[in-house]
KEFI-189665 format. One record per atom (N, C-alpha, C, O, CB): residue number from 1; residue in one letter; atom name; x, y, z. Coordinates in steps of 0.2 Angstrom, whole numbers. Atoms other than C-alpha are relative to their C-alpha. Glycine has a CB too. Layout:
// residues N
resi; resn; name; px; py; pz
NUM; A; CA; X; Y; Z
...
END
This chain:
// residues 65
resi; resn; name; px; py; pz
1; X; N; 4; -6; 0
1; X; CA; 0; 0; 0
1; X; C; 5; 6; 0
1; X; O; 9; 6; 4
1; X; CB; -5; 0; 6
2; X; N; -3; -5; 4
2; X; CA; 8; 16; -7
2; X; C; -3; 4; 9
2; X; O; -7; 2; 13
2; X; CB; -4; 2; -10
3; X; N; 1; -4; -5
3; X; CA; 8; 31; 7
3; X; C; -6; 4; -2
3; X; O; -10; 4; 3
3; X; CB; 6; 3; 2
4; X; N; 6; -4; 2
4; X; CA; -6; 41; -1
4; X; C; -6; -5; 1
4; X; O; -11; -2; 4
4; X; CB; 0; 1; -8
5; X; N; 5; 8; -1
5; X; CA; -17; 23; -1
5; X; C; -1; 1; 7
5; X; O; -5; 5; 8
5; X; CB; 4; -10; -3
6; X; N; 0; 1; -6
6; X; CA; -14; 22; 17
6; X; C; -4; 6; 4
6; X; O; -9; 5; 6
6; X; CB; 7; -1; 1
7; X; N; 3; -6; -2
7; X; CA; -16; 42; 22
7; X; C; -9; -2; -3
7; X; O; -12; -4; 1
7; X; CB; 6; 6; -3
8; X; N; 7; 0; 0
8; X; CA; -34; 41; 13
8; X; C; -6; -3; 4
8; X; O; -11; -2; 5
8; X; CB; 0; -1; -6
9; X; N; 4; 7; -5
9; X; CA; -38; 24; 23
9; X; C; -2; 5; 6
9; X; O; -7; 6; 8
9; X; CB; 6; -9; 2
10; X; N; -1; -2; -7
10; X; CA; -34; 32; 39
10; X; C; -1; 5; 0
10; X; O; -3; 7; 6
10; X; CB; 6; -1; 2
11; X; N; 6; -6; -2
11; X; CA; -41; 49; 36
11; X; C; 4; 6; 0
11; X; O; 2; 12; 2
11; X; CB; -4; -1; 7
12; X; N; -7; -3; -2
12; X; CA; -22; 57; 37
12; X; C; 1; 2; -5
12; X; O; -2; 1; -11
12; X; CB; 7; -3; 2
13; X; N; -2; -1; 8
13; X; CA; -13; 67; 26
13; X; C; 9; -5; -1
13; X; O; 12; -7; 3
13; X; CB; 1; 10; -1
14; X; N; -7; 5; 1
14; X; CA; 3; 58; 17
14; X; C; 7; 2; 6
14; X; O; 12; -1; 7
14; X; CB; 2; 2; -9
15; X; N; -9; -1; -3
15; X; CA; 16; 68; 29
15; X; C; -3; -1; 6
15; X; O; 2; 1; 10
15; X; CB; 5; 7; 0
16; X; N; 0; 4; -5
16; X; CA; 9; 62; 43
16; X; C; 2; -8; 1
16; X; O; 4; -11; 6
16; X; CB; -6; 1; 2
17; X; N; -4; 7; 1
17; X; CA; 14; 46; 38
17; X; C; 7; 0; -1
17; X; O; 11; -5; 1
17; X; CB; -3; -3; -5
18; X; N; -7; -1; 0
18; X; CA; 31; 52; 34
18; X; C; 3; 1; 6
18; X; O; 7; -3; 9
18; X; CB; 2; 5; -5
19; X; N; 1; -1; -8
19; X; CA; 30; 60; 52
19; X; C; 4; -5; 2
19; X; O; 10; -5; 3
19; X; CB; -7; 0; 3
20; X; N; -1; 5; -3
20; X; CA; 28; 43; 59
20; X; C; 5; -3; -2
20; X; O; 9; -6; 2
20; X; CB; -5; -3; 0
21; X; N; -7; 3; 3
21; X; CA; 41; 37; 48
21; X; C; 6; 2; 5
21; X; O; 7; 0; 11
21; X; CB; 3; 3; -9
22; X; N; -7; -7; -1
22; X; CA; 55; 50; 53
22; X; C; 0; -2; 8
22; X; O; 5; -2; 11
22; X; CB; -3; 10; -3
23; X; N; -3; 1; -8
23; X; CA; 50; 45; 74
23; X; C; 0; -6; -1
23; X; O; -2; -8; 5
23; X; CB; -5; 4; 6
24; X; N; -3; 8; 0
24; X; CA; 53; 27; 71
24; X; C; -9; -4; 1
24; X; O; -10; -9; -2
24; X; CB; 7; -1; 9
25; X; N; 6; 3; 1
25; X; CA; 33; 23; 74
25; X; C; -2; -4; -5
25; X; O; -4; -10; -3
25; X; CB; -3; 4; -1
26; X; N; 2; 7; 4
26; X; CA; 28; 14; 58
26; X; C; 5; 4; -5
26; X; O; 5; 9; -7
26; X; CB; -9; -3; -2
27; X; N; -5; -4; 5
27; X; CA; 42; 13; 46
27; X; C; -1; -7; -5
27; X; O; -1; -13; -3
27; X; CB; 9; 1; 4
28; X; N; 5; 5; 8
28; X; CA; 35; 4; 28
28; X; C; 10; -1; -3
28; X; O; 15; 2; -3
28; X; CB; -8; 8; -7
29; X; N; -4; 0; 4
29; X; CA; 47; -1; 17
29; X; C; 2; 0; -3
29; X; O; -3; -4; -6
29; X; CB; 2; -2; -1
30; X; N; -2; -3; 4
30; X; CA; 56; 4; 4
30; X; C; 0; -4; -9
30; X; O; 3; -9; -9
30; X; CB; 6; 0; 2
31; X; N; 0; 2; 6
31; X; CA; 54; 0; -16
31; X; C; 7; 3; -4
31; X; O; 8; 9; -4
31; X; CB; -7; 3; -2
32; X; N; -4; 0; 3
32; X; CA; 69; 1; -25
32; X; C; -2; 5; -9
32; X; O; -8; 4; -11
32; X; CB; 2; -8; 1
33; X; N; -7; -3; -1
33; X; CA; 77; 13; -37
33; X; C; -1; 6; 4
33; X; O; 4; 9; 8
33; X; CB; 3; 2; -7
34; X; N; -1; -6; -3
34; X; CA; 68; 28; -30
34; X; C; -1; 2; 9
34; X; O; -2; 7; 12
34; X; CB; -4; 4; -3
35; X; N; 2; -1; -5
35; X; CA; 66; 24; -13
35; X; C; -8; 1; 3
35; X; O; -8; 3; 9
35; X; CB; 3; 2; 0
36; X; N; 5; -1; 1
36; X; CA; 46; 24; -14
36; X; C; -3; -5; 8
36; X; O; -1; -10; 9
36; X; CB; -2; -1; -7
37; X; N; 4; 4; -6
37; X; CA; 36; 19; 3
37; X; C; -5; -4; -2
37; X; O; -8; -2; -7
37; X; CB; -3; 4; 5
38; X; N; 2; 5; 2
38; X; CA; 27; 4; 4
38; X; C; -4; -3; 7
38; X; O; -1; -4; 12
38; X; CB; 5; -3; -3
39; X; N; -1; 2; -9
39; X; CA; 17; 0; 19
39; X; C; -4; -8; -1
39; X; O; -8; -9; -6
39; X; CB; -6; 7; 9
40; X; N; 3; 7; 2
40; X; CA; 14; -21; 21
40; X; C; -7; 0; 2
40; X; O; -9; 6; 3
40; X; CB; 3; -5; 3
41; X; N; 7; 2; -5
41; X; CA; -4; -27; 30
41; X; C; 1; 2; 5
41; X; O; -3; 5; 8
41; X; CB; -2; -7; 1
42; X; N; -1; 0; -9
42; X; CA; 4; -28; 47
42; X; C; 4; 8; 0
42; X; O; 2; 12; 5
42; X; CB; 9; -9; 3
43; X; N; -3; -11; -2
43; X; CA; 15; -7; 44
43; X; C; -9; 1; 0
43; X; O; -10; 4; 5
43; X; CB; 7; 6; -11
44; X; N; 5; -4; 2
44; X; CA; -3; -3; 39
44; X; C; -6; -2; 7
44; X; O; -9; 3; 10
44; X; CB; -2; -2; -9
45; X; N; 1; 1; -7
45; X; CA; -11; -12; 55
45; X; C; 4; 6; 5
45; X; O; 2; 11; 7
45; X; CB; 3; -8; 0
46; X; N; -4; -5; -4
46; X; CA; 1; -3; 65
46; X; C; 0; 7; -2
46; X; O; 2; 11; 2
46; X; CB; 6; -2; 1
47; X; N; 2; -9; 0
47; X; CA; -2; 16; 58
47; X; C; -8; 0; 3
47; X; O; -9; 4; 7
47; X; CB; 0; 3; -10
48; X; N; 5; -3; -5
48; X; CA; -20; 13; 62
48; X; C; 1; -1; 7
48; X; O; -3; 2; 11
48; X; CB; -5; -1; -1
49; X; N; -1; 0; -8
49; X; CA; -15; 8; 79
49; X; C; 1; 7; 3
49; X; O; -2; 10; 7
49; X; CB; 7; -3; 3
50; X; N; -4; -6; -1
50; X; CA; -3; 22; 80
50; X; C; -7; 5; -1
50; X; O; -11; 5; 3
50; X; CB; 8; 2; -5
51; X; N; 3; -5; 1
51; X; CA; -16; 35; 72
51; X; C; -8; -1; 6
51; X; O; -11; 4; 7
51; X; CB; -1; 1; -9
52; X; N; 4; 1; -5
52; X; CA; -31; 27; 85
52; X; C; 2; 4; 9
52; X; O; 0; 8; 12
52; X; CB; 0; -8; 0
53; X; N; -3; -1; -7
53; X; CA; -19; 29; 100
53; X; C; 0; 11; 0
53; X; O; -2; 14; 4
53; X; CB; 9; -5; 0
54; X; N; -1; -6; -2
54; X; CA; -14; 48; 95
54; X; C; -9; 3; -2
54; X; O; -11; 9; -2
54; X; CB; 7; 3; -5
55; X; N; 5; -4; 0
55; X; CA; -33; 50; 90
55; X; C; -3; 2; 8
55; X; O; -7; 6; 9
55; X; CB; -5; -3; -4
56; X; N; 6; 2; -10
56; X; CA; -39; 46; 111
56; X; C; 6; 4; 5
56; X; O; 6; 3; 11
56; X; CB; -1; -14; 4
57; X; N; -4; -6; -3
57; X; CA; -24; 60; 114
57; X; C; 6; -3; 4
57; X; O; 10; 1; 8
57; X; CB; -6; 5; 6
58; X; N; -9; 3; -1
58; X; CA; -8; 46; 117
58; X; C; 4; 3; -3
58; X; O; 4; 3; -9
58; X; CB; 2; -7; -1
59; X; N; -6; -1; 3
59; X; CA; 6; 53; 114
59; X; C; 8; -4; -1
59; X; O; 12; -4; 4
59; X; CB; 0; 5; 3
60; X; N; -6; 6; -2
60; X; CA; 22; 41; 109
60; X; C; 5; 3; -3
60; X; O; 5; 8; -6
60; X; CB; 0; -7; -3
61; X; N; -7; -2; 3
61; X; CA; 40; 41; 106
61; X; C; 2; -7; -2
61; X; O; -1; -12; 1
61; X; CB; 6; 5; 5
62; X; N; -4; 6; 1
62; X; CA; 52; 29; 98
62; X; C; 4; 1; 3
62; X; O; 8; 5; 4
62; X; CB; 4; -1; -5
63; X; N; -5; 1; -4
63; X; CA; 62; 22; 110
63; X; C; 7; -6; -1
63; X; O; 12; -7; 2
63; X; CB; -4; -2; 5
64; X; N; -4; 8; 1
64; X; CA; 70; 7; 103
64; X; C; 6; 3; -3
64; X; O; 7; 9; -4
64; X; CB; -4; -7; -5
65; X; N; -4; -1; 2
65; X; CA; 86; 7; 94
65; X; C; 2; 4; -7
65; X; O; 7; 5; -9
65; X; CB; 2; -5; -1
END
């Protein structure tokens, strides 16, 4: 699912998903040559987590490595 595909599902706009990218939150993966985002079933599961949680006013960080 393309980042536009995703942002429309979820009601976001596309840089909020970059956003999330950039704080380690949900990080899709990459399409080869131009680097294009890609989010699987389970990245796309986990944004709407993430975008549920910051809808009910959680606020998160990336903590991990």
């Amino acid at each position: 699912m393309s980042v536009s595909e995703l942002a429309a599902a979820l009601g976001v706009r596309p840089s909020t998903l970059r956003h999330w990218d950039a704080e380690g939150l949900v990080v899709p993966g990459r399409v080869p040559p131009r680097g294009t985002r890609r989010y699987s079933p389970a990245q796309a599961r986990d944004a709407r987590i993430v975008h549920q949680l910051r809808s009910a006013g959680y606020r998160m960080t990336h903590s991990g490595p």
